[in-house]
C-alpha positions as CSV (number, residue, x, y, z in Angstrom):
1,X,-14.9,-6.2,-20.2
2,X,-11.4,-7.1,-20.6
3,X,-9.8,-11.0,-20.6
4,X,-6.5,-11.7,-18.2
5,X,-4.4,-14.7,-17.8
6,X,-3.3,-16.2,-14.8
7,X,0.3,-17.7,-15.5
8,X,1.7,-20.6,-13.6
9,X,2.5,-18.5,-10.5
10,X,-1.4,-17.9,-10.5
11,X,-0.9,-13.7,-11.0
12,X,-3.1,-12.0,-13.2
13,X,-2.2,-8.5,-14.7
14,X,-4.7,-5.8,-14.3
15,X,-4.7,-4.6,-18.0
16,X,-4.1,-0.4,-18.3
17,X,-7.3,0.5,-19.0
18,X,-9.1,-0.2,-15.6
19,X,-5.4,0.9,-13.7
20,X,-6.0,4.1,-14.8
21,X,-9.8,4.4,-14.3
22,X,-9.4,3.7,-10.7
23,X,-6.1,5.3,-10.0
24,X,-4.5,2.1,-9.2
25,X,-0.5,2.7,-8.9
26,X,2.4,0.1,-8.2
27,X,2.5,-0.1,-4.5
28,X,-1.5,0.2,-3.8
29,X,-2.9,-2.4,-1.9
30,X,-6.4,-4.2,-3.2
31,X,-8.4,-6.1,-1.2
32,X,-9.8,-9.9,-2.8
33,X,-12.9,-11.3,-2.4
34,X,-15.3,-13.6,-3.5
35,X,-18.9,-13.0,-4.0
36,X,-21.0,-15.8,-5.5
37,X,-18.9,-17.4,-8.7
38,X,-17.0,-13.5,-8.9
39,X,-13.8,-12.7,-7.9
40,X,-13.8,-8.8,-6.7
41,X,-10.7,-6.4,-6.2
42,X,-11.3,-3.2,-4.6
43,X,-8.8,-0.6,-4.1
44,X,-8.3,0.6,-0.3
45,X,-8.9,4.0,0.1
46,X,-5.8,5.4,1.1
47,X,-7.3,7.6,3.9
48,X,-4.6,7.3,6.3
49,X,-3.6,9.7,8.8
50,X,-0.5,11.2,8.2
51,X,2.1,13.2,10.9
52,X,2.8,16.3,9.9
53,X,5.5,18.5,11.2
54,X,5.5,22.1,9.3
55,X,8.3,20.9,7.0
56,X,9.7,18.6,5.7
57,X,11.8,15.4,7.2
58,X,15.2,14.8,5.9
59,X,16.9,11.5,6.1
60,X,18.1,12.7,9.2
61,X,15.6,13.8,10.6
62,X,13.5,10.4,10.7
63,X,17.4,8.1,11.3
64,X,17.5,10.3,14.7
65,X,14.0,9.8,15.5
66,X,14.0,6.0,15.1
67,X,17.5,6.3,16.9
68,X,15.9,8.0,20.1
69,X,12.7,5.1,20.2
70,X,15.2,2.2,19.9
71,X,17.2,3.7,23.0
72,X,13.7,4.8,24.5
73,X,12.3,1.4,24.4
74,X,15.2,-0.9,25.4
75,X,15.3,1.2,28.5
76,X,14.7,-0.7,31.5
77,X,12.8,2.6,33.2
């Protein structure tokens, strides 16, 4: 069991130790509950689909793409 402060902005940081037990990375999202008098975190699964296209997207690649569905969708077809 570890001890964490909340500072004046009411953040707490999770300490290292139970970071790396459960994978938890800059960027993950947790999800916050309460059950009883406990606050719970639980890290989403990150079970997302993903597109895949045989290779790999260059910078390119993805500015065209988002280029062709901003002309696509301010169409008036």
């Amino acid at each position: 069991m570890e001890k964490v402060k909340v500072t004046r902005h009411y953040q707490i940081t999770i300490p290292a130790g139970i970071r790396e037990r459960l994978g938890i990375k800059e960027g993950n999202v947790l999800i916050v509950y309460v059950e009883d008098d406990k606050i719970v975190f639980r890290k989403l699964s990150d079970n997302r689909k993903r597109l895949t296209f045989g290779r790999k997207l260059t910078l390119e690649d993805i500015e065209a793409g988002i280029e062709r569905g901003v002309l696509n969708n301010g169409s008036d077809n």
